[in-house]
C-alpha positions as CSV (number, residue, x, y, z in Angstrom):
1,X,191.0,71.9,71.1
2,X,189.6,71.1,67.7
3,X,189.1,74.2,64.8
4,X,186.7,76.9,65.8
5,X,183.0,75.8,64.8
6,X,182.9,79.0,63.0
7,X,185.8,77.5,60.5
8,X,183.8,74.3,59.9
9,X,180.3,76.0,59.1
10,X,179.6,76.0,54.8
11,X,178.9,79.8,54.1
12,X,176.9,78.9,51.1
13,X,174.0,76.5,53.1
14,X,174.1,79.4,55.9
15,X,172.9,81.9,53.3
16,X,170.2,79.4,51.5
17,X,169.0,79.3,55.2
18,X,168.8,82.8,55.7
19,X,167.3,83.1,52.3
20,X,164.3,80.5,53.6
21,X,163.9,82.0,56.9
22,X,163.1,85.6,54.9
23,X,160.1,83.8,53.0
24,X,159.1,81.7,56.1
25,X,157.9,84.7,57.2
26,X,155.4,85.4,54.1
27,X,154.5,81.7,54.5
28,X,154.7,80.5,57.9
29,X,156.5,77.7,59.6
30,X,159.2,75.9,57.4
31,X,161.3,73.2,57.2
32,X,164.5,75.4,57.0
33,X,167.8,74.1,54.8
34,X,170.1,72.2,56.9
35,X,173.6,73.9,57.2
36,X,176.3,72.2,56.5
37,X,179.1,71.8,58.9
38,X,182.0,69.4,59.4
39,X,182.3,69.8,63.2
40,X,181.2,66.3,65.3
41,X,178.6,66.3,68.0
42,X,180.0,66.8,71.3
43,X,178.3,66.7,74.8
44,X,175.5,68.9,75.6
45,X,176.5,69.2,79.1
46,X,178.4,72.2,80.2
47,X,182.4,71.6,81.1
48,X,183.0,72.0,85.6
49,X,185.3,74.4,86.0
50,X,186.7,75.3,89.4
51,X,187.2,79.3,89.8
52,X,188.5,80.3,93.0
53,X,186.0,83.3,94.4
54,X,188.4,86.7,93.9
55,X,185.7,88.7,96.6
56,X,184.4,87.8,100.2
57,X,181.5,89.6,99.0
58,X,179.2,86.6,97.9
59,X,176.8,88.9,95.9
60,X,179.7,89.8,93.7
61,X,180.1,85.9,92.7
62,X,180.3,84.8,89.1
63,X,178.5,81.7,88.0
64,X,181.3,79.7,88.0
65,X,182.6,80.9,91.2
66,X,179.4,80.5,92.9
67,X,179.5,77.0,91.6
68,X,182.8,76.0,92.5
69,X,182.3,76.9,95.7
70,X,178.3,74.9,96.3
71,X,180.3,71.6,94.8
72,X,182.5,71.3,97.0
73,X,180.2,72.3,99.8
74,X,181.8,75.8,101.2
75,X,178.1,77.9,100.1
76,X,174.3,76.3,99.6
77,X,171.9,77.5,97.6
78,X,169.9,79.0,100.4
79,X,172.0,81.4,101.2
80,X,173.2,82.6,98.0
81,X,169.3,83.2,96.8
82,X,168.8,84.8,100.4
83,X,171.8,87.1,99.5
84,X,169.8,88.2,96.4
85,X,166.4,88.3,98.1
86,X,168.2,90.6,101.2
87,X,169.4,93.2,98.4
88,X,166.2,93.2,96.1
89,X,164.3,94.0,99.3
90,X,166.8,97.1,100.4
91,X,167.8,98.4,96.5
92,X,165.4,97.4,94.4
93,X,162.9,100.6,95.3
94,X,165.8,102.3,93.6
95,X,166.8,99.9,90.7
96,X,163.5,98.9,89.9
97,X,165.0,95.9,87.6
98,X,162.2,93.4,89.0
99,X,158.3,94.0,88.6
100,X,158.0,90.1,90.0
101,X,159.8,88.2,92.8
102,X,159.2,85.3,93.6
103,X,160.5,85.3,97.1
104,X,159.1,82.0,98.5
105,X,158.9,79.7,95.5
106,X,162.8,80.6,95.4
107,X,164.0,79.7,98.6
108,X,161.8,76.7,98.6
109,X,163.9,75.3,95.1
110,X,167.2,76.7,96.5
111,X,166.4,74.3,99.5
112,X,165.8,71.6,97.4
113,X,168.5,71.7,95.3
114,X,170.7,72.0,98.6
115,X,170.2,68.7,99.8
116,X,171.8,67.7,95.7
117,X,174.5,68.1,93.7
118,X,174.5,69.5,90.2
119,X,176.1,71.1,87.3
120,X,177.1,74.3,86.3
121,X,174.1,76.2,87.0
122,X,172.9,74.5,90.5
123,X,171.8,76.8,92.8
124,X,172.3,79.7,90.8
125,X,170.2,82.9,91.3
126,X,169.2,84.2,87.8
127,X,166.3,87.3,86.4
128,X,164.0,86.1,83.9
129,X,163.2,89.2,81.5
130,X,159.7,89.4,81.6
131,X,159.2,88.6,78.0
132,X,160.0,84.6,78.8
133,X,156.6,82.2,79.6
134,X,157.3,81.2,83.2
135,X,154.3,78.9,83.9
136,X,152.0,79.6,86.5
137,X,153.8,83.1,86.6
138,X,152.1,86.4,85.1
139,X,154.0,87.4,82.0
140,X,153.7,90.9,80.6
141,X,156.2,91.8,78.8
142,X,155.2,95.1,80.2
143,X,152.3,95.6,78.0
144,X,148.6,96.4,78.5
145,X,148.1,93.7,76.1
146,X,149.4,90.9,78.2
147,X,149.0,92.5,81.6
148,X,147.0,89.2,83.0
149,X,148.6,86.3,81.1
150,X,149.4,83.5,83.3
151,X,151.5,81.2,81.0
152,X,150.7,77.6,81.4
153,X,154.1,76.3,80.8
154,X,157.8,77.5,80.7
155,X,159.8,79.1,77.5
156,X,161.9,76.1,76.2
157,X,165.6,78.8,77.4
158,X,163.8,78.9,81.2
159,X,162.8,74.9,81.5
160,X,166.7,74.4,79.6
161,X,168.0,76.8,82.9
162,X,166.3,75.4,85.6
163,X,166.7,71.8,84.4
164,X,170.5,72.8,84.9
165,X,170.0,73.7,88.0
166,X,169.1,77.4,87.8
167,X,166.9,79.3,90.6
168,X,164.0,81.6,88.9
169,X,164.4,85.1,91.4
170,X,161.8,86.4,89.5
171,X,160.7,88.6,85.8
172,X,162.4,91.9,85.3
173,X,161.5,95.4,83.9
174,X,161.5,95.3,79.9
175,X,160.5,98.1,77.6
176,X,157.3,97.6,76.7
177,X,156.6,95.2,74.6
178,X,160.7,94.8,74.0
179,X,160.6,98.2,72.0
180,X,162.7,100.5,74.2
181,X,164.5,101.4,77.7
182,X,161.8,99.5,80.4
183,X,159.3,101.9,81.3
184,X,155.6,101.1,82.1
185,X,153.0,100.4,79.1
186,X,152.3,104.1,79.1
187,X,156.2,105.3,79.0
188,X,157.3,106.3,82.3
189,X,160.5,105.8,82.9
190,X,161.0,102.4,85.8
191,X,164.7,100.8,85.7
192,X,167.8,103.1,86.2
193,X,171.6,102.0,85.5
194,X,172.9,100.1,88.3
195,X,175.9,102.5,88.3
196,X,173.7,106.1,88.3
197,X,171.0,105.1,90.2
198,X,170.0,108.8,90.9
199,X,170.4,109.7,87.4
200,X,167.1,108.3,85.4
201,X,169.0,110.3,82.1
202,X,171.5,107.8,82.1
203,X,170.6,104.9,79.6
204,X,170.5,101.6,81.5
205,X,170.0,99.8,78.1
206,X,167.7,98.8,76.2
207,X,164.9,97.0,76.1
208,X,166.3,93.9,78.5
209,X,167.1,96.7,81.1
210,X,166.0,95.3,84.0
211,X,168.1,92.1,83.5
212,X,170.8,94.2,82.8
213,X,170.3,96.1,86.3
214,X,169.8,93.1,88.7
215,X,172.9,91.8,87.5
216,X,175.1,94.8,87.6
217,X,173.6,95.6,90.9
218,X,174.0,92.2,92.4
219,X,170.7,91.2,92.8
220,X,171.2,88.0,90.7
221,X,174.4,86.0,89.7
222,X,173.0,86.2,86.1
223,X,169.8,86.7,83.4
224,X,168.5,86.6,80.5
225,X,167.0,88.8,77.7
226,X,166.3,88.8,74.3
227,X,167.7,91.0,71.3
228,X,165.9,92.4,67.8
229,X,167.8,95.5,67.8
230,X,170.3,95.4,70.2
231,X,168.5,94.6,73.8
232,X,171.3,92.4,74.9
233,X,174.4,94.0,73.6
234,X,173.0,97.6,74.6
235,X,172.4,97.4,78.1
236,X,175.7,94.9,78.9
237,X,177.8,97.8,76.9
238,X,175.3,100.6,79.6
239,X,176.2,98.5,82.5
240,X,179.8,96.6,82.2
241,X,178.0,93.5,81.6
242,X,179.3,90.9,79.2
243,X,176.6,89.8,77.3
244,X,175.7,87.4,74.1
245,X,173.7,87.1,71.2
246,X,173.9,84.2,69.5
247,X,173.7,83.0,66.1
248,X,169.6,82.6,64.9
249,X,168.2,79.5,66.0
250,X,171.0,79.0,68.5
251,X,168.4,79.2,70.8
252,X,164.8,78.2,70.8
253,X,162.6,81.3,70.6
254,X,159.0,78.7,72.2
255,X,157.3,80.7,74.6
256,X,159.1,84.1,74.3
257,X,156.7,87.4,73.3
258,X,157.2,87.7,69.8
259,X,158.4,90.9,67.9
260,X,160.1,89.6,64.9
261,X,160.1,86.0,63.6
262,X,163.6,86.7,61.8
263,X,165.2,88.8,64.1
264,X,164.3,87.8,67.4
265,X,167.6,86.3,69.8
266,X,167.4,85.1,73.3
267,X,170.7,85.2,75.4
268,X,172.7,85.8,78.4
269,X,173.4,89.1,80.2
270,X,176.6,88.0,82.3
271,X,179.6,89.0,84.4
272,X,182.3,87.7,82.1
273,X,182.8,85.3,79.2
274,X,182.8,82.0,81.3
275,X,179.3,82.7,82.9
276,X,177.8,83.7,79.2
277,X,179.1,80.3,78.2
278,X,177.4,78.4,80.6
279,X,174.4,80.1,80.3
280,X,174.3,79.7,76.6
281,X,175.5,76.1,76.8
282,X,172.5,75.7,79.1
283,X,170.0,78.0,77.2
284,X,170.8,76.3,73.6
285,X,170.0,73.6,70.8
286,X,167.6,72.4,69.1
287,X,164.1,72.5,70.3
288,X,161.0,70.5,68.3
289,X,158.6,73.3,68.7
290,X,160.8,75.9,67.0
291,X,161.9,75.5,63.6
292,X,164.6,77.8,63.6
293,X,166.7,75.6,65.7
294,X,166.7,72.2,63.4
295,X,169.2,71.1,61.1
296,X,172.1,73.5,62.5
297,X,175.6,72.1,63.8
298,X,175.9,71.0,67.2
299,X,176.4,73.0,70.7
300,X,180.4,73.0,70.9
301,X,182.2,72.9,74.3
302,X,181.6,76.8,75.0
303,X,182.8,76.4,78.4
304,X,186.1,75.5,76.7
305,X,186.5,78.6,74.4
306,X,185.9,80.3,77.3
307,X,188.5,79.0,79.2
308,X,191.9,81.8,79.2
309,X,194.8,79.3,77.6
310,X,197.7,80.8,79.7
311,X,201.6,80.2,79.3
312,X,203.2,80.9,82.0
313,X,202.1,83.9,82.9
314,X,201.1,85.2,79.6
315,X,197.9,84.4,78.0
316,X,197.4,83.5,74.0
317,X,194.6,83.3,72.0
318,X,193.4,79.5,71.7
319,X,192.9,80.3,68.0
320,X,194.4,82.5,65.6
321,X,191.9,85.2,65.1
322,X,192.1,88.1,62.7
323,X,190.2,91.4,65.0
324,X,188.7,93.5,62.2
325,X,188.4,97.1,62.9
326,X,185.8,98.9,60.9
327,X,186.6,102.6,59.4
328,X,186.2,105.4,62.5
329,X,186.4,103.1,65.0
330,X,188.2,105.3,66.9
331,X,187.9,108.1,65.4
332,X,187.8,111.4,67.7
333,X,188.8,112.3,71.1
334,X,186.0,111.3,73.0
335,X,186.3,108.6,76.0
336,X,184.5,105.9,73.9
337,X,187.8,106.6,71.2
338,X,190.5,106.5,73.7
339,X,188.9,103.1,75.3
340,X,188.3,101.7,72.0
341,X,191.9,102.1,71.2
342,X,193.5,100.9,74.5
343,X,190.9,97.9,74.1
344,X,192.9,97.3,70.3
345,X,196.1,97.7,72.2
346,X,195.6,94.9,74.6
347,X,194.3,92.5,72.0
348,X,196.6,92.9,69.7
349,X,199.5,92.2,72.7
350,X,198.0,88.7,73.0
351,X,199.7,86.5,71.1
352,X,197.3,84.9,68.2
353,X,195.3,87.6,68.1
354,X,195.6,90.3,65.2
355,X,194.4,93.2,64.4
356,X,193.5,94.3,61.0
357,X,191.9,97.2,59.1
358,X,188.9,96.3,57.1
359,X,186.8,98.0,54.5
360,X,182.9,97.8,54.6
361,X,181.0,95.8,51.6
362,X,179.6,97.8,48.3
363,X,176.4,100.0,48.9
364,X,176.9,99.2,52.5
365,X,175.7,102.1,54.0
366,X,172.5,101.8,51.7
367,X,172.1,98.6,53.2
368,X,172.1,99.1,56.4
369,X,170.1,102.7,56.6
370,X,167.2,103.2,58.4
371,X,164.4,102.5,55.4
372,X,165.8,98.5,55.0
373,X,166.1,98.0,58.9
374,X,162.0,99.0,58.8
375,X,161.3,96.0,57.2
376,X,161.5,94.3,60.7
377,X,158.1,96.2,61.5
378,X,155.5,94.1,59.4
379,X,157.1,90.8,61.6
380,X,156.0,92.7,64.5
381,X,152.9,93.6,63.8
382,X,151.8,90.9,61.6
383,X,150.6,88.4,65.2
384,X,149.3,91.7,66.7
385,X,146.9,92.5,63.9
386,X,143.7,91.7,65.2
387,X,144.5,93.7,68.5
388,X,145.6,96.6,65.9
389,X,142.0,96.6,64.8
390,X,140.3,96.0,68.2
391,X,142.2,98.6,70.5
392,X,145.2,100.6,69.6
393,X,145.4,101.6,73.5
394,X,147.0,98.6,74.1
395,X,150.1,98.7,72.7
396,X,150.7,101.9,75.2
397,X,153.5,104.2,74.2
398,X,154.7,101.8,71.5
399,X,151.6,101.7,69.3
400,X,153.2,103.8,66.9
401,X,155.8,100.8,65.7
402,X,153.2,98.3,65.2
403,X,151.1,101.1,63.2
404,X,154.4,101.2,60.8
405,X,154.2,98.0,60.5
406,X,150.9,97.6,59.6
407,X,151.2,100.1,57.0
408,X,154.4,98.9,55.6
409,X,153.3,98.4,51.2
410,X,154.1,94.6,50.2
411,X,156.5,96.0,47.7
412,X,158.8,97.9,50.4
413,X,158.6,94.3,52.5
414,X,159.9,92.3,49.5
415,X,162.3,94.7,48.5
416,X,164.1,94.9,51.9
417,X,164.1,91.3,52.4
418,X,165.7,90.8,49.4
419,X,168.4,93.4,50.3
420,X,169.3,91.8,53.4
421,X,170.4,88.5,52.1
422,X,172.1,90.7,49.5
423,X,174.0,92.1,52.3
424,X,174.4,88.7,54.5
425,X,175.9,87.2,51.0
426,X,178.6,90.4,50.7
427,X,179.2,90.5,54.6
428,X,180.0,86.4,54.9
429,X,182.1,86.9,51.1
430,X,184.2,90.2,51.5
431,X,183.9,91.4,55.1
432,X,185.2,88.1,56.6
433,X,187.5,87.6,54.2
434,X,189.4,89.9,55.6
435,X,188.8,88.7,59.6
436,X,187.2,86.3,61.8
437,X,185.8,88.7,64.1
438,X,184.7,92.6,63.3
439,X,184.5,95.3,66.3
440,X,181.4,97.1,65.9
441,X,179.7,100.2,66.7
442,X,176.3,99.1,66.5
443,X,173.9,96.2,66.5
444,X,173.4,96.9,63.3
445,X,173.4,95.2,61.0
446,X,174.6,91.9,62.8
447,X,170.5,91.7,64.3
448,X,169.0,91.7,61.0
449,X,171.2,88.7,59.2
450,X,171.0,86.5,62.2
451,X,175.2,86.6,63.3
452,X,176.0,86.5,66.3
453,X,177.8,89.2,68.6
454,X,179.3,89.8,71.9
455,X,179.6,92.7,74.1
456,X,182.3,93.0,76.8
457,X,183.6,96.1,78.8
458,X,186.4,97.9,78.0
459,X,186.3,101.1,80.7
460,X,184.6,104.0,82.2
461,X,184.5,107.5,81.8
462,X,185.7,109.7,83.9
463,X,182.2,110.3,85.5
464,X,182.5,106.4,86.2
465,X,179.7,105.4,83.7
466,X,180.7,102.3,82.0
467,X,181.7,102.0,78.4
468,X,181.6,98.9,76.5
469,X,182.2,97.9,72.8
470,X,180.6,94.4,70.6
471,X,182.4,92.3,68.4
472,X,180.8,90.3,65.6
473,X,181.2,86.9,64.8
474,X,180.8,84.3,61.5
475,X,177.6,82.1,61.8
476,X,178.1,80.0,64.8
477,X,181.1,81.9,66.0
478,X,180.1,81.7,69.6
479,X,183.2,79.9,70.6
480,X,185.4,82.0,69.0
481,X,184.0,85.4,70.0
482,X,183.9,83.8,73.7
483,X,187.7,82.8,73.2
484,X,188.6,86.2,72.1
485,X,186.4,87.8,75.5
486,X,188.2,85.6,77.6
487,X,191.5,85.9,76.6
488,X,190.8,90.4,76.7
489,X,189.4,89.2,80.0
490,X,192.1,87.1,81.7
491,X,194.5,90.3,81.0
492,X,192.2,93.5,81.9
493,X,189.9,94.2,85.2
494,X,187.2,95.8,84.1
495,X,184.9,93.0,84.5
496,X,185.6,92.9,87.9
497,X,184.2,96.4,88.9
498,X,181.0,96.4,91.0
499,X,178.9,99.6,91.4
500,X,178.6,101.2,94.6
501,X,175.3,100.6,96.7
502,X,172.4,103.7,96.6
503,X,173.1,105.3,99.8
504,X,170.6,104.9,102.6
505,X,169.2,107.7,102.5
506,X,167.9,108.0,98.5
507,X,166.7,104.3,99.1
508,X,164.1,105.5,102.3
509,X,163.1,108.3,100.2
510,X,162.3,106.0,96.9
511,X,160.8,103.4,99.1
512,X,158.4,106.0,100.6
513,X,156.8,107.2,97.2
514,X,156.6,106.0,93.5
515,X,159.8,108.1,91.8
516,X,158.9,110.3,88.9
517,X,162.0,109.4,86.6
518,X,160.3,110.7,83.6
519,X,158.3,109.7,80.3
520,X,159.4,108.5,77.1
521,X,156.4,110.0,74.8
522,X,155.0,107.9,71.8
523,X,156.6,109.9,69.0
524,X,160.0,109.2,70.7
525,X,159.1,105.8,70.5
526,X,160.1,104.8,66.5
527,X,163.4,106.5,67.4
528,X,164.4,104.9,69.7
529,X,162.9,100.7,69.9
530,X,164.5,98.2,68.3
């Protein structure tokens, strides 16, 4: 396999892009700098892979195993969507991922699509975070504000995923307006982790939690959800998920919600770094209504790079990547430390991969602090405006973050936009100088310059909640962060582990009354959204 696109991509042209998209948001709609890129164009299509099914369970089912096994004509898409339906009917009164199914319109395309054969993603089950423009279907994104909007066509990622082949199950809990956990416009608490249902204090992630949930939980083979702030690596880390965030403009951001034109990432919430790849290869490239797409290098083979190279039976990294490790990493003695340094331990035993001390970028903590991330707010609140000024009781529990925006000077805007190219130009020129790929703590500040990231599990406490960690990537590192996943993956279980069902008892009792799980109160809200 050719260099890592990530290898091939100019630094320079990435950075004049970023540096565009920043004023495109003064002035509207650009043409945006191409970026320059030596890699050549290779199929759109998603590789076949055959993965034997490890479980008898068919709920548990990857993507690729659930495809392996309708190709060759061993499982149709009827029953696997019927599988999903069955549970959804029996758990969801607990979960409360979904706040849509659509029961019949999915068994009628999973019949369809029996009597074919299809790619990667035929007949696959998959949550639609409620955030996406399904047409004819009511999206919310839980919000008073969009509480009746019947889209009249599909976002370009959903008509990309069922042009593959995929099955729509339905739209799933969100925080409102993709600020925080999913709760209902006014802030009670809906979606619980798949692996503490019974405990609502348990974070199932945030704000794509319900797509989080109906994966973990088995009520869907896979999903989607989008990430400002960390709404796709936070609720994969909450619920031993892997999932990924791509590089800006990787995927076409048409007919999602908006909350920030710069920041804004659709992507995969999957069981392991092969299913992410196919989602992503389906979800991605360029798209005419988005301008954030255009004039970046082609979709590589991601199915490849997330293919475990094996010798034997060892496994080695398909390219030599450097694994930085950030300062405190694994600092302490809590559970997340000790993880965090077995997960160091097993990377660095696969051969290719090594793992590196790094030291942060000047003024770095200046640059990332919580004043420069604010400057996201004026992007959110900049469409909303004349629903600011018409009725503030529409934005529910999150008003407060559009207010912030709304009241953010010009000066403060400039000034932090300015700052984070500044950083994007010292994170591309000193931090990966010294690595390809950095583990991270946080998001931040990955969301805000556009790079792309991937979470993946790495264990559990000992109260069995799951812990997870996110590695960062160079612009259009998705194949190598996927490489790097896979090959953790091919030598570690984690990914494997399924929650235990609610018991029969709790689920009666949920089903028999609305479950008060709490509030999350509007001054929490700025705290806490992304």
């Amino acid at each position: 396999m050719s260099a890592p696109q990530d290898s091939q991509v100019d630094r320079r042209s990435f950075l004049h892009r970023a540096s565009a998209l920043a004023a495109a948001t003064a002035i509207g709609s650009v043409a945006l700098p191409t970026v320059a890129h030596a890699a050549p164009a290779p199929s759109r299509t998603a590789s076949l892979v055959d993965v034997p099914a490890r479980s008898t369970d068919l709920s548990e089912l990857t993507i690729a195993e659930a495809a392996t096994l309708i190709r060759k004509g061993k499982l149709k898409p009827e029953q696997l969507v019927e599988i999903c339906l069955d549970r959804i009917k029996a758990f969801d009164p607990t979960y409360q991922a979904f706040n849509l199914v659509l029961a019949d319109e999915a068994l009628a395309r999973a019949r369809a699509l029996g009597r074919t054969r299809g790619g990667a993603l035929h007949g696959i089950p998959l949550a639609i975070k409620d955030n996406y423009y399904t047409r004819g279907v009511t999206t919310t994104a839980n919000s008073y504000l969009f509480a009746d909007f019947v889209p009249p066509y599909d976002a370009t990622a959903v008509r990309r995923l069922t042009a593959a082949g995929g099955i729509v199950l339905g739209k799933t809990q969100m925080g409102p307006l993709a600020t925080t956990r999913a709760t209902t416009p006014d802030g009670r608490i809906t979606t619980v982790n798949a692996w503490t249902p019974n405990d609502p204090g348990t974070d199932p992630g945030g704000s794509s939690s319900g797509s989080a949930t109906a994966v973990a939980a088995r009520l869907a083979t896979s999903a989607v959800g989008t990430q400002t702030g960390g709404s796709i690596t936070a609720p994969s880390n909450a619920q031993n998920l892997t999932g990924l965030k791509p590089t800006m403009g990787r995927v076409s951001l048409h007919g999602i919600v908006p909350l920030s034109y710069t920041r804004d990432h659709p992507g995969p919430l999957a069981r392991d770094a092969m299913d992410a790849a196919i989602m992503l290869t389906a979800m991605a490239g360029e798209d005419p209504e988005d301008p954030r797409t255009q004039g970046l290098p082609p979709v590589p083979d991601l199915v490849a790079a997330a293919t475990p190279v094996r010798q034997g039976r060892s496994v080695r990294a398909r390219w030599r990547t450097r694994i930085g490790v950030i300062p405190g990493f694994t600092s302490g003695t809590s559970e997340t430390a000790a993880a965090r340094t077995a997960a160091l331990g097993v990377l660095e035993g696969i051969d290719g991969l090594s793992v590196v001390d790094v030291t942060m970028p000047d003024e770095w903590d200046l640059l990332t602090n919580a004043a420069f991330n604010n400057v996201r707010l004026p992007e959110r609140s900049e469409p909303f405006l004349p629903m600011l000024r018409s009725d503030l009781r529409g934005f529910g529990v999150s008003v407060t973050g559009w207010l912030q925006g709304a009241l953010l000077g010009a000066n403060e805007f400039l000034i932090g936009q300015r700052a984070k190219v500044l950083l994007l130009e010292r994170v591309l020129d000193d931090l990966f100088e010294q690595c390809d790929v950095v583990v991270q703590t946080s998001p931040t500040p990955f969301d805000a310059l556009g790079l792309p990231e991937l979470a993946l599990p790495i264990g559990f406490t000992t109260t069995g909640v799951p812990i997870g960690t996110i590695l960062g990537g160079k612009p259009f590192g998705e194949e190598r962060l996927l490489a790097v996943a896979a090959a953790y993956q091919a030598v570690t279980d984690w990914h494997h582990r399924r929650p235990a069902d609610p018991s029969a008892a709790r689920v009666a009792a949920r089903s028999a009354a609305t479950p008060d799980r709490g509030r999350i109160r509007a001054e929490e809200v700025s705290d806490l959204m992304q």
